[in-house]
C-alpha positions as CSV (number, residue, x, y, z in Angstrom):
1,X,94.7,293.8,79.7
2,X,96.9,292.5,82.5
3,X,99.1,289.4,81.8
4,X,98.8,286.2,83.6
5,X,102.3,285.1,85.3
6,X,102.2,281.3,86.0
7,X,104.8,280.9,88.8
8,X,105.6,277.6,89.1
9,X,104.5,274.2,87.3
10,X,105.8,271.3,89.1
11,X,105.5,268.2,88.7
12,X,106.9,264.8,90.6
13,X,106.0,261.8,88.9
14,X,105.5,257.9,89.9
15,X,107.7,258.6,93.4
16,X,107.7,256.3,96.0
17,X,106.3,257.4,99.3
18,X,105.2,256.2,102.8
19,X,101.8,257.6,103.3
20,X,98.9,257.5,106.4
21,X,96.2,256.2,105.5
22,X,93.5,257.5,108.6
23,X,97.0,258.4,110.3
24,X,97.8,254.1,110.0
25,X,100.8,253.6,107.8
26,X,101.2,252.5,103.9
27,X,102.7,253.0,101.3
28,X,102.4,253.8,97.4
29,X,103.4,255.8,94.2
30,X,102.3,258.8,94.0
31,X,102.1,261.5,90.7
32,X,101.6,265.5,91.4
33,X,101.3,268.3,89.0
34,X,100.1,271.7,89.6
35,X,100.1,274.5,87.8
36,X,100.3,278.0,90.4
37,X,99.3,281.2,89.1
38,X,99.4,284.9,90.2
39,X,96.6,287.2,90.8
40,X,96.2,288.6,87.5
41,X,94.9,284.9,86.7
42,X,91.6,283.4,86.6
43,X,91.1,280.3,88.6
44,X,91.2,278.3,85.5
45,X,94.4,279.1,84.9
46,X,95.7,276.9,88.7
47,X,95.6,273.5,89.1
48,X,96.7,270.0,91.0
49,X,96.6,266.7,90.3
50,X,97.5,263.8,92.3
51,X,97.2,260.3,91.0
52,X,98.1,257.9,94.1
53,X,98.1,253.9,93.9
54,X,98.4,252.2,97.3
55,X,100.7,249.1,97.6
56,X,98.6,247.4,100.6
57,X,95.4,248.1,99.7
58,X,94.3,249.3,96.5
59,X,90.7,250.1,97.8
60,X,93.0,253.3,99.0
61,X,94.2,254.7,95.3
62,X,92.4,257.7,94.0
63,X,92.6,260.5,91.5
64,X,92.1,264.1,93.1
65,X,91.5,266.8,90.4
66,X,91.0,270.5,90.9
67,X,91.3,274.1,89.8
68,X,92.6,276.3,92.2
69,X,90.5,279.1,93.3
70,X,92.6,281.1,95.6
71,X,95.6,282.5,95.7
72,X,99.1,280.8,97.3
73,X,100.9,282.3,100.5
74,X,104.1,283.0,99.7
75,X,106.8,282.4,102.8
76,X,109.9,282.5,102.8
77,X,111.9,279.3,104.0
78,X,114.9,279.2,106.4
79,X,118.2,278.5,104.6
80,X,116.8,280.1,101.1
81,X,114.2,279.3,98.7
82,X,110.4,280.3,98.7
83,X,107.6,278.4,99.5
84,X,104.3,278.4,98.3
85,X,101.3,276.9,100.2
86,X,97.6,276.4,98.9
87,X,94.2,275.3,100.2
88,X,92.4,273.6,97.4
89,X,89.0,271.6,97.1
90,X,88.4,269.6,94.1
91,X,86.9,266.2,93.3
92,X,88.5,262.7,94.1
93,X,87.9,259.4,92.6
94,X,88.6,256.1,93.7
95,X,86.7,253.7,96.5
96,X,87.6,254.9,99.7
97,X,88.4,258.5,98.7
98,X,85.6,259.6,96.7
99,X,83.4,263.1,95.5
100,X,84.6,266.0,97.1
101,X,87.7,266.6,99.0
102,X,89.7,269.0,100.5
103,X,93.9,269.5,99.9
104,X,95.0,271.0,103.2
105,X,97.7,273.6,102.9
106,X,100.0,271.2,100.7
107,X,103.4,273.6,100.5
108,X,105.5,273.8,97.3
109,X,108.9,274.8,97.6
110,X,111.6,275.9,95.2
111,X,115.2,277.0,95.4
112,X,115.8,275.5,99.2
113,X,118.8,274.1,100.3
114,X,117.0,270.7,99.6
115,X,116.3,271.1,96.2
116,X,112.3,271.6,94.8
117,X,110.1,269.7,96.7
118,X,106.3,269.3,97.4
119,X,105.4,269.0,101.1
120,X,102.9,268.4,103.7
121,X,100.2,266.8,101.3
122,X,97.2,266.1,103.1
123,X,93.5,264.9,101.5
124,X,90.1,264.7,103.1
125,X,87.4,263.0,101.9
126,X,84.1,261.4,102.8
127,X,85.5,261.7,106.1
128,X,88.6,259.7,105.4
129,X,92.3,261.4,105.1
130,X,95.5,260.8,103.2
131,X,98.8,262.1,104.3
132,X,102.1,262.4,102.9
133,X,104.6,263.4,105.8
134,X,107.5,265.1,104.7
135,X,108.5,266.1,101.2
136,X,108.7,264.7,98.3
137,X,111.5,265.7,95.4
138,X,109.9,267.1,92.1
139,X,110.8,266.1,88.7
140,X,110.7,270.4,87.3
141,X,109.9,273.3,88.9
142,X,109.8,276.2,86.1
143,X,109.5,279.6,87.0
144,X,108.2,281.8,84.1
């Protein structure tokens, strides 16, 4: 039986970001945790979470929830430090951002020269999107 290596769980909690909102700008707190597993996992074992309330219009907040079904790319990043990037779909919840959505190759990064950081977060759904440019610092980031 082959043993299940969770890389990373990170987590950034209640950290305030500027976000686009159909590219126009706001701004809100946002909550991540994943969980990123190896290959010798089942895609139970993955996940994200992103709880995000909107400061100018709360229509915009949602909860996204998924289990990771693929496995990260691993890159290295200039000036040391890894990062990992994942693709994954799950469901959201909230009134604009609603039922299925999609988690576009959001990049998690540990041991660079800025710290651990989550990056690049961008959400579809129902044909609406969500972006978070830039990083954001995590709270942990423990390798196993």
């Amino acid at each position: 039986m082959e043993s299940c290596d969770c890389r990373a769980k990170v987590s950034a909690t209640a950290v305030p970001v500027e976000t686009l909102i159909d590219r126009f700008p706001s701004n809100g707190m946002i909550t991540v945790t994943a969980r990123i597993c190896d290959v010798n996992c089942s895609a139970k074992n993955s996940f994200i979470s992103i709880l995000y309330g909107d400061h100018k219009n709360q229509n915009n907040s949602f909860v996204f929830k998924s289990l990771v079904s693929n496995l990260p790319t691993f890159e290295p990043v200039s000036g040391g430090g890894i990062g990992m990037i994942l693709t994954a779909v799950g469901e959201a919840s909230g009134v604009h951002f609603h039922d299925n959505a999609i988690l576009s190759n959001i990049h998690f990064l540990h041991g660079t020269i800025i710290g651990n950081a989550i990056c690049s977060i961008s959400l579809t759904a129902n044909g609406r999107t969500f972006e978070v440019p830039g990083c954001i610092i995590s709270d942990s980031e423990n390798q196993n």
